[in-house]
N, C-alpha and C positions, 0 to 999 in steps of 0.2 A: 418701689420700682421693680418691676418683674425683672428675673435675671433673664438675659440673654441667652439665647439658646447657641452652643457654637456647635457647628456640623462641617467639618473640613472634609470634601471632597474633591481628590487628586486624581486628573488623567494622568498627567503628564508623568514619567517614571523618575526625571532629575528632584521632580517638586515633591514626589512620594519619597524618595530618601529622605531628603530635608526634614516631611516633618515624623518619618520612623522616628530619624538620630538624635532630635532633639525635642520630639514632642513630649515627654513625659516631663521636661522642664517648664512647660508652657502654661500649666494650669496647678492650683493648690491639688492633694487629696481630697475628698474621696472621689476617687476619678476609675472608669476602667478606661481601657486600649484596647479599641475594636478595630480589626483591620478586615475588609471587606473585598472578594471579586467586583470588578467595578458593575457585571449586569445586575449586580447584586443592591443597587446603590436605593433604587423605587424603594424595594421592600424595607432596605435598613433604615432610611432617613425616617419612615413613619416607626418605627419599630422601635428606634433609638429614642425617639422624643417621649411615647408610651413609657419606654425604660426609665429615664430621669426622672421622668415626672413624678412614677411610683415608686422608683430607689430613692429618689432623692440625692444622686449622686452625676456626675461629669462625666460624658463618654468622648472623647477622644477617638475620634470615625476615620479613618483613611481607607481610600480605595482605590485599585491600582488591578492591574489584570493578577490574575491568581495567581498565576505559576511564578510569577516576581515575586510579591509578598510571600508565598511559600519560604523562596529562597534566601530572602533575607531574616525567616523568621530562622530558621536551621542556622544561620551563621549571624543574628544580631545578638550583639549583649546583652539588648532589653527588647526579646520579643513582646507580641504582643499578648495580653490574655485573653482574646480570644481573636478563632478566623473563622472566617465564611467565605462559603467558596465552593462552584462548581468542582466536582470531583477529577482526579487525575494526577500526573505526575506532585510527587511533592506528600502526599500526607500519607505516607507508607514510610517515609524519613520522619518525622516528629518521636514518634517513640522511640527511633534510634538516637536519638541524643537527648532523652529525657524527659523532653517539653512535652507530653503525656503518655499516659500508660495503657494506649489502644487505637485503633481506628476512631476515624471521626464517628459524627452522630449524621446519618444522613434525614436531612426531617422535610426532605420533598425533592419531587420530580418537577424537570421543568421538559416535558417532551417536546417534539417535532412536533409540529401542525401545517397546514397550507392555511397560509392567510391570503385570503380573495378580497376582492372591493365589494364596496357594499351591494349586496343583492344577488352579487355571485353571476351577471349576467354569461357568462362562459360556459353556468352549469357546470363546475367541477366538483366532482365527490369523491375523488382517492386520486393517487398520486402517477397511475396508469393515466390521470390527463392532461399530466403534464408534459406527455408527448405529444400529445393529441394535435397536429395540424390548428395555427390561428391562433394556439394560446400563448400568450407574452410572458414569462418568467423574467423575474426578477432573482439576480444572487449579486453575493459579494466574496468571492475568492478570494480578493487583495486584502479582505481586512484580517483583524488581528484573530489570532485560533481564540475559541473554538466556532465563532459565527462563520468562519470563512470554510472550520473545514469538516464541521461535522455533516452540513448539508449534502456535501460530495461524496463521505463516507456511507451517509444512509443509501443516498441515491445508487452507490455503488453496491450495496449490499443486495437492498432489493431488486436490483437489476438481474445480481450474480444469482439470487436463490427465487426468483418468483416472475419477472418480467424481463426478456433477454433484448436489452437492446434498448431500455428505458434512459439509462443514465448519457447515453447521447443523443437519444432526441430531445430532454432534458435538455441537455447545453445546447442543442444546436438550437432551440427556441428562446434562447437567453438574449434578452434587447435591455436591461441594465445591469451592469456590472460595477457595484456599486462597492466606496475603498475602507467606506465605515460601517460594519454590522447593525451598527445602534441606526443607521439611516437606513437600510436593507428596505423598508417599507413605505419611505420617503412615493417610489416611483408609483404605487399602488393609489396613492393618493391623489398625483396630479395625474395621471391616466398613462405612463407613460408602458405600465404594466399590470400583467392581469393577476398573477399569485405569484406567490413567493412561501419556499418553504422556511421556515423559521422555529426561534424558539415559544415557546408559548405565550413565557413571561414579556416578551418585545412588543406583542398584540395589545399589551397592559400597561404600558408607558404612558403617559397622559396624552404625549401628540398623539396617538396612535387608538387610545382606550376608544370604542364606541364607532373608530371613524373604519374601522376593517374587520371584516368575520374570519371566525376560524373553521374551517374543517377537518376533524380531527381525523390522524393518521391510525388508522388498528395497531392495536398491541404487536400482531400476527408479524403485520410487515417493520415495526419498527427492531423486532426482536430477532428481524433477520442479522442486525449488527453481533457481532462477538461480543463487542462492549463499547460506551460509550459514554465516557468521562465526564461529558457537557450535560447529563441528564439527571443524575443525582447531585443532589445541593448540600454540602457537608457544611459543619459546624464543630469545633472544636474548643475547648477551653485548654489552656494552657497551663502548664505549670513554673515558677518562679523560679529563681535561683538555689532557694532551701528545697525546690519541688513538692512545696507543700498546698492543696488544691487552694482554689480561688471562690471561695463561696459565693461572691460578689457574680463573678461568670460562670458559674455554675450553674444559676438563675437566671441570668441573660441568656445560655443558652438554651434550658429549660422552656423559659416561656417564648423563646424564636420558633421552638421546634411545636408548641402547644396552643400556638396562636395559629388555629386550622382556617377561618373564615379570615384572617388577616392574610396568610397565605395564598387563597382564593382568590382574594379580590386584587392581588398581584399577577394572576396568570399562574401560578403554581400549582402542585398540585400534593395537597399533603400526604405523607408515606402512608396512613390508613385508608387513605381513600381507593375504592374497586382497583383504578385505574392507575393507581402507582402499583395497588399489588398486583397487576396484571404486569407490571414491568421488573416485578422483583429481580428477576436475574440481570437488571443492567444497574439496578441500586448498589451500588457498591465502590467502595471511592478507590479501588486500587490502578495502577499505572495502566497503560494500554504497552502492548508486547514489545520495545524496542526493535520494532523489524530494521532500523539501517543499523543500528548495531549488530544484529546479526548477520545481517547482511555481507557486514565489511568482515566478521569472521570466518564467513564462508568464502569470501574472495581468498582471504591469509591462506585458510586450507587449501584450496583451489591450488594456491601458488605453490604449495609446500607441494601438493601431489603432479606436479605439471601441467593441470590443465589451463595451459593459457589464453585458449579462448574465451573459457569460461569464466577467467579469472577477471579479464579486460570487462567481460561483460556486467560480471558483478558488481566491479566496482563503480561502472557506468548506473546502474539500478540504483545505486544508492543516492547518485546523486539526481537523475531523473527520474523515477519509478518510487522512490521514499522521501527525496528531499520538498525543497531546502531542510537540513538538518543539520548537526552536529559535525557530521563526518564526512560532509562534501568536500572540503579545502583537503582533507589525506583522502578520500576517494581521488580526486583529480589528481593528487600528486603522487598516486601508485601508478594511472591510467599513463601519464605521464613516462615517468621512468620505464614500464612498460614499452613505450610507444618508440623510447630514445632507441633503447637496447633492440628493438625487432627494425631498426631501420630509419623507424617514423619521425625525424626531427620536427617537422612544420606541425604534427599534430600534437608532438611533447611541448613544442615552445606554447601551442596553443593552453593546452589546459595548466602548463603553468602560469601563464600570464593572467589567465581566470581567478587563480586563487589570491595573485598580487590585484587583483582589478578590486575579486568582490568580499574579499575578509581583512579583516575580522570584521563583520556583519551588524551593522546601526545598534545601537545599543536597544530600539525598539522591535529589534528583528531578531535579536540575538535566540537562539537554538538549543542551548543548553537546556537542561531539565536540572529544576532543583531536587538535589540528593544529599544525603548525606556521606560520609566517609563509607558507613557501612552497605547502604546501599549501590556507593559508586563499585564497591567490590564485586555484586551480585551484578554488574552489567556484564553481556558478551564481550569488549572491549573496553578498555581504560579510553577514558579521554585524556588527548594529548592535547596542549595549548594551541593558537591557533600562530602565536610566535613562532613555534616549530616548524609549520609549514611553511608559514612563508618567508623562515630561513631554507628552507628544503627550497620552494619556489627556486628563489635566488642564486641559488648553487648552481641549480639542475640548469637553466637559462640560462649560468655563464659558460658551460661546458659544450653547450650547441654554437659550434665554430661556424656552420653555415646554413643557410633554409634548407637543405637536401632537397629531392624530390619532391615536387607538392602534390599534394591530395588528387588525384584525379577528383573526385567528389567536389574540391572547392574550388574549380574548372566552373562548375555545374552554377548558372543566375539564379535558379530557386535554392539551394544551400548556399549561396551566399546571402540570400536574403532572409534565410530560417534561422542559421546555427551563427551563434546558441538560442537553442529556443531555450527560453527560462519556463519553469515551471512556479508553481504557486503552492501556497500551505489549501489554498481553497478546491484543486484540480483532483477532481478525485482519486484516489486509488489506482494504477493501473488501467486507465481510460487511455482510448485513444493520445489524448496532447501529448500525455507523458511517454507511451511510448512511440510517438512521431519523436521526440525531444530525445529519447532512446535511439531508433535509427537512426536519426542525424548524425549524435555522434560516433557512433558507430560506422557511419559511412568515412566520416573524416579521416577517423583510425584507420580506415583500409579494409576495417573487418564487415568485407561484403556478404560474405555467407550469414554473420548472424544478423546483420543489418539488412537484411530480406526479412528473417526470422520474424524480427519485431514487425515492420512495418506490414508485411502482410497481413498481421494481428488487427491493425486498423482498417480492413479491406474486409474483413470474415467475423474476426472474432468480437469487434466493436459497431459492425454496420447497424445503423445507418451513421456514419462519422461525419460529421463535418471537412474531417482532414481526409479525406478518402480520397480528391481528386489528387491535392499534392504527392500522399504515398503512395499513388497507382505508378504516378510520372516518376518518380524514385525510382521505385521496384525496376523499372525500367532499364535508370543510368547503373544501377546494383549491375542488373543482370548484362550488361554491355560490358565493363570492369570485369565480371566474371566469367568473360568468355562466351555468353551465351544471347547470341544473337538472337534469336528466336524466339526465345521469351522475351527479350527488351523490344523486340516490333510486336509483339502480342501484348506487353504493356501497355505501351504507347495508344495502339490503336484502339484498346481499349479506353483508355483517358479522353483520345479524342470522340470517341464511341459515346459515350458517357457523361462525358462532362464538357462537351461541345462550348458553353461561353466561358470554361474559369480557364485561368493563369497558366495550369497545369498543361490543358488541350492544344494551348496556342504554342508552347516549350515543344510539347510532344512533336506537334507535327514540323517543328526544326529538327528536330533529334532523328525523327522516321527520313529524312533525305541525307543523311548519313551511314546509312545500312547501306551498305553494296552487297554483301554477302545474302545468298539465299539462304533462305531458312532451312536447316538440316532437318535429318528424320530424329524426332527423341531417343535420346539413349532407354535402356532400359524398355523391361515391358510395361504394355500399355496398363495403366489401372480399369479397372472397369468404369462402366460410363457412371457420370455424376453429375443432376443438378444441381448449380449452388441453390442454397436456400439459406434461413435465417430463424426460420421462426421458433426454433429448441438451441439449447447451448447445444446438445449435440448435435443438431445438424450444424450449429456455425464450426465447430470443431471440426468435421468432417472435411468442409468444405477449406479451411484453411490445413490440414492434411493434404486433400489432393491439391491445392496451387504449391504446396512445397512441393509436392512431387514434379508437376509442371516444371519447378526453376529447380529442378536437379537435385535437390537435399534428401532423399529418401533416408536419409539417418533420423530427422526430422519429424518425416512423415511417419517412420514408423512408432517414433515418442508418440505423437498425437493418435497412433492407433491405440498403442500403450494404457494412455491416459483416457482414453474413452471406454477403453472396458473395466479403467480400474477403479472408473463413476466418478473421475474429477469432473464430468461435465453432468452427473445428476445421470437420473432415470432415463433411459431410451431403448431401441431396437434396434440398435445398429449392431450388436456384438458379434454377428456373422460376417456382417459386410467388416466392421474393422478389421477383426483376423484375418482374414483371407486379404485384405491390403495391406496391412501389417505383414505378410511371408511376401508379397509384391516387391513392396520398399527392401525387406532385407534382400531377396535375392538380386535389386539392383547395386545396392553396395556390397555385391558378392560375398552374404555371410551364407551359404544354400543352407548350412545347417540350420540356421535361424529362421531362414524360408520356412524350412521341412517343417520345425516343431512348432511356429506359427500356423502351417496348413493342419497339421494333425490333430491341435487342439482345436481347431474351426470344425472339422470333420466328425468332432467328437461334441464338442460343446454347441453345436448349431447345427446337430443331426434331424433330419428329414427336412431342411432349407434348400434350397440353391445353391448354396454358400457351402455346406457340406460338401455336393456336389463336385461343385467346380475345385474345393481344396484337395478332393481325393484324386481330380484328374489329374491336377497340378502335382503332385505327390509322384502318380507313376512316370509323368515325363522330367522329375527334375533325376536321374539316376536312377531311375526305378525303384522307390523307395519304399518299403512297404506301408500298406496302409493303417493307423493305429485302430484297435479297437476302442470303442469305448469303455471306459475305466471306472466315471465314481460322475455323478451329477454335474450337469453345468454349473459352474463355478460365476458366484453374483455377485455384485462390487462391495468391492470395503464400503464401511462405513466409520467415519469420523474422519479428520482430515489428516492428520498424521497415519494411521491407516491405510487411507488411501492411496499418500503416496510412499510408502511404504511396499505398497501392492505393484504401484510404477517401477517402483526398483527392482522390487523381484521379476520383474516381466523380463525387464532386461536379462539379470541373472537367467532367468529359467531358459531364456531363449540364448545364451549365449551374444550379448550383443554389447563388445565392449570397446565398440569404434566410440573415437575421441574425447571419452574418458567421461559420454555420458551417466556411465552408470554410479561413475564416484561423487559426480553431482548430486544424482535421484538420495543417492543412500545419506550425504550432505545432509540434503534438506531435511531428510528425515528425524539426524540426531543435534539438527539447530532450530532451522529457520518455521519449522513446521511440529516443532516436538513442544509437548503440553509440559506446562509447569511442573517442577519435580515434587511441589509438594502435592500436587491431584493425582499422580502415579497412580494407577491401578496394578494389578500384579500382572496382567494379560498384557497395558500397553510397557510396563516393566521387560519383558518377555520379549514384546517385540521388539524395544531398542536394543535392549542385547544381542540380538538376532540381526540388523541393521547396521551393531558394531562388527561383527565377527564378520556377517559378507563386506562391510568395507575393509577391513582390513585384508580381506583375500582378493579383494578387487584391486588394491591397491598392492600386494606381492605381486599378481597376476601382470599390473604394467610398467613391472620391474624395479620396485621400491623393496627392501631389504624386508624381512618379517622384524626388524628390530626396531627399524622405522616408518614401517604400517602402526605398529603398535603404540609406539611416541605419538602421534599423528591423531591416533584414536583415540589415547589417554588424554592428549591434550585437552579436547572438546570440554563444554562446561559442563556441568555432572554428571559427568564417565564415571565417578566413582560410585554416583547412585546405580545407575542401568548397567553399565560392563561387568562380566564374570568374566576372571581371567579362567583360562582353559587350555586344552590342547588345540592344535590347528590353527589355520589362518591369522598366524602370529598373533597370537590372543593370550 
């Protein structure tokens, strides 16, 4: 009688405990325990059967999404002897508690591609046409990471370094949104859509083998990611409780990674092959950055140095611009307590009751990342339970005696019908949704200056947005709450201008028979004249520049002159025209000093322009101020991105510009949210975080924090002790 083959394959995550905790009682010896990423399930089932046949032995197969199996391998008594599994959070912990002595074995790539229906009638050849007018995309945001959110990631990447403006005509083309990744290609099938970008291995499922083509993504643009977890496929053998290897999976894992045409015929693509080594720098299974962990430490500092704008903001970010994550339930109940203490009971009761609504979070949703003890140390912040907050919740909501004032903002029929806009693991990066979901609630808070900030971002920085007609309408009731009439009728009428049949135009034109007040002259002087345009990050940079200056923020405007000369927007020609707007904006918020060394270095660095020009006339009428000579070469953008903003900060420094405590931000970012791993330290970018520490802590004496407590503040951050030289000066 042939023995029966047994192959236990587990979606469900209650049915994958079950059979972790007791399947090793299930079957006699000689048996291994293979526990598998579920995309991973095509390739294992054939793989496993191969394995028995020639071992002569019982595999015990469970597959469940990685990052769970990870976790439970780190904390079970009987992990498994061997995992497989896309790369990412989780096997950067195995050697810390033993269970092997290295990184996994990475033995294939499973890239990006665009899968079309068959014949490609659409004619699409690269992912520039996936903006393209008429084409149907298929995605799945809602489903479970990485299908949901690696797609949004690429698309945000190459958007950021190669096509400006892709990753939202991308989504505004999107006609299925589809809640299971493993179905992501379902719509391509029955016509409902024309591509979809995917993993490669998905194109190789049996529904799916022969019935859709792939067009393959370039190296070029997929390598515009930092890194990307979902694309190296890792394999690990385990070690036992004596820690003594496993011959048995040593050979399972051997011949997983050596079987190259079994590999193939799944949609893989083996690590020797051209075209994985063309992706070597994303082969590698280590964790992706924790940005809402640093995130929420930059808020902590923020708080520590007073910047409370900045701080509300932050904490905001983590939960719309990073989340769903970890630390949204204590992001909402900082934003919160926050909101009690400046006044705002209706918006504190609000983000409390969020955290009592939406945590602790389905056990299929759940956010954590499996770590180890030693690992959880090496994060920006500790995780605290999610008990904790919503005892915090709880408190905080019995202490609000009554609704206080309410939100002008939640007056407004489009925020009551938006906020909370929830966000997705699939929403990309810093796209438009997330920060419309940003100003929202930032309008609620009351914080209408920064909540212009954002939403303009989806007018300029994201066009062509989908959500462009609702935040034009916005930017409007912002600008009415802040006093400035003028711009809220120049809103409006543009919504109505613009977007003549949406939701937003028909609001607007109630909102415009409310203005009785004539439009005043603008404060400040005029910027010189500017078309908007689109078609370079710097020119959308520019262009959201001058509408700050429009709605009164020239502290703002001058950031985004800042950051355009210091190449956060890439290669351009604007370095003239920014300086000389840049001395425009300071000398609206009356810094004239700032003006002056803004016009001087325009004068100098953008001699024989126009721009020169106008900075040296500008010069002898602001106080007669003499004109500078030039000194040493125009001065060309950083490069790298710690670096770069690096170069942001100092602009401020150099220019004197230390309204509302932006510059402790810039330097912030510098020594957290934007600083490279301590162990790639170069001695140069060494150099510069020292340098980064020492001007923050003079920035921060400077707005009247003790040198004792600049210094605390600095040492706190996480590896101060690698980059800080303690010294003389700027309490260092």
């Amino acid at each position: 009688m042939t023995r029966k083959r047994t192959i236990q394959v587990v979606t469900l995550v209650p049915v994958a405990i079950t059979l972790i905790l007791v399947g090793a009682r299930l079957w006699p010896r000689p048996a291994l325990d293979v526990w598998s990423c579920g995309g991973n399930y095509e390739l294992l089932r054939e793989y496993v059967a191969e394995f028995e046949a020639r071992e002569g032995v019982r595999v015990r197969y469970t597959a469940a999404p990685a990052a769970f199996l990870l976790a439970q391998a780190l904390s079970s008594a009987n992990p498994p002897d061997v995992i497989v599994g896309r790369g990412g959070p989780g096997w950067g912990s195995l050697p810390d508690v033993g269970l092997c002595s290295g990184p996994p074995l990475v033995f294939a790539a499973d890239p990006l591609v665009i899968a079309v229906v068959p014949g490609n009638p659409k004619g699409i050849q690269s992912v520039e046409d996936l903006g393209r007018d008429g084409v149907r995309v298929a995605m799945s945001p809602g489903a479970m990471r990485p299908k949901a959110k690696v797609p949004g990631m690429f698309m945000m990447s190459v958007s950021a370094k190669l096509y400006p403006g892709l990753v939202e005509r991308w989504e505004n083309h999107a006609v299925v949104r589809e809640k299971c990744g493993r179905k992501l290609l379902d719509s391509l099938l029955d016509g409902r859509a024309d591509a979809a970008i995917a993993p490669r291995s998905l194109l190789f499922y049996d529904v799916y083998r022969g019935k859709v083509e792939e067009v393959e993504i370039p190296a070029a643009e997929l390598l515009t990611m930092k890194a990307c977890p979902a694309i190296p496929q890792c394999v690990a053998s385990l070690s036992g409780k004596d820690e003594a290897p496993n011959g048995l999976a040593q050979r399972f894992v051997a011949g997983l990674a050596e079987g190259g045409e079994r590999l193939n015929r799944h949609g893989y693509v083996p690590v020797g092959d051209p075209r994985a080594k063309a992706l070597r720098r994303l082969l590698n299974s280590m964790s992706p950055k924790n940005m809402a962990g640093w995130q929420v430490l930059m808020a902590e500092k923020l708080n520590e140095a007073g910047v409370a704008g900045e701080t509300r903001r932050r904490y905001l970010k983590v939960l719309n611009t990073f989340g769903p994550n970890r630390y949204t339930a204590r992001a909402l109940c900082s934003t919160a307590a926050q909101a009690l203490a400046e006044g705002n009971p209706q918006a504190a009761r609000l983000d409390w009751q969020r955290v009592l609504a939406d945590y602790p979070p389905p056990k299929s949703a759940e956010y954590g990342l499996p770590t180890s003890p030693q690992t959880a140390k090496r994060q920006p912040v500790q995780s605290v339970s999610y008990e904790h907050w919503l005892q915090e919740a709880r408190a905080g909501l019995a202490t609000i005696k009554d609704g206080g004032k309410p939100s002008p903002a939640l007056a407004d029929p489009l925020v009551q019908e938006l906020f909370p806009f929830r966000v997705s693991q699939g929403d990309p990066p810093k796209n438009s949704t997330r920060d419309l979901a940003l100003g929202l609630h930032l309008m609620v808070a009351g914080d209408y200056d920064f909540a212009t900030r954002d939403l303009l971002k989806i007018a300029t920085l994201h066009y062509p947005s989908r959500h462009m007609p609702a935040a034009e309408y916005l930017l409007g009731i912002c600008a009415e709450a802040r006093g400035n009439q003028g711009a809220a009728r120049r809103q409006w009428e543009r919504t109505v201008r613009d977007y003549p049949q949406s939701r937003a135009a028909k609001l607007a034109k109630q909102a415009l028979t409310r203005l009785t007040t004539p439009e005043a002259t603008p404060e400040g002087e005029a910027m010189p004249a500017w078309t908007e345009c689109f078609d370079t990050h710097g020119d959308r940079a520019m262009t959201y520049g001058m509408r700050l200056y429009e709605h009164r923020l020239p502290l703002f405007a001058f950031k985004e002159m800042a950051k355009i000369v210091s190449g956060i927007y890439g290669k351009h020609k604007l370095g003239g025209r920014a300086r000389f707007c840049g001395g425009v904006a300071c000398a609206a918020f009356d810094n004239k000093d700032a003006a002056a060394y803004e016009w001087g270095v325009c004068s100098r660095d953008a001699a024989g322009t126009p721009w020169a020009d106008r900075a040296v006339k500008r010069l002898k009428q602001a106080a007669n101020r003499p004109v500078p000579q030039p000194k040493s070469a125009p001065r060309k953008p950083a490069k790298g991105s710690t670096a770069k903003r690096f170069r942001v900060a100092e602009e401020f420094r150099q220019a004197g510009v230390h309204e509302q405590g932006q510059i402790i931000l810039e330097y912030l970012k510098v020594l957290t949210v934007a600083r490279p791993p301590l162990a790639s330290l170069t001695p140069e970018s060494r150099r510069m975080l020292s340098k980064a520490a020492k001007h923050l802590s003079m920035c921060l004496i400077r707005a009247g924090h003790s040198a004792a407590a600049a210094r605390e503040l600095v040492q706190s951050l996480p590896g101060a002790q690698v980059f800080l030289t303690l010294g003389k000066g700027g309490g260092q």
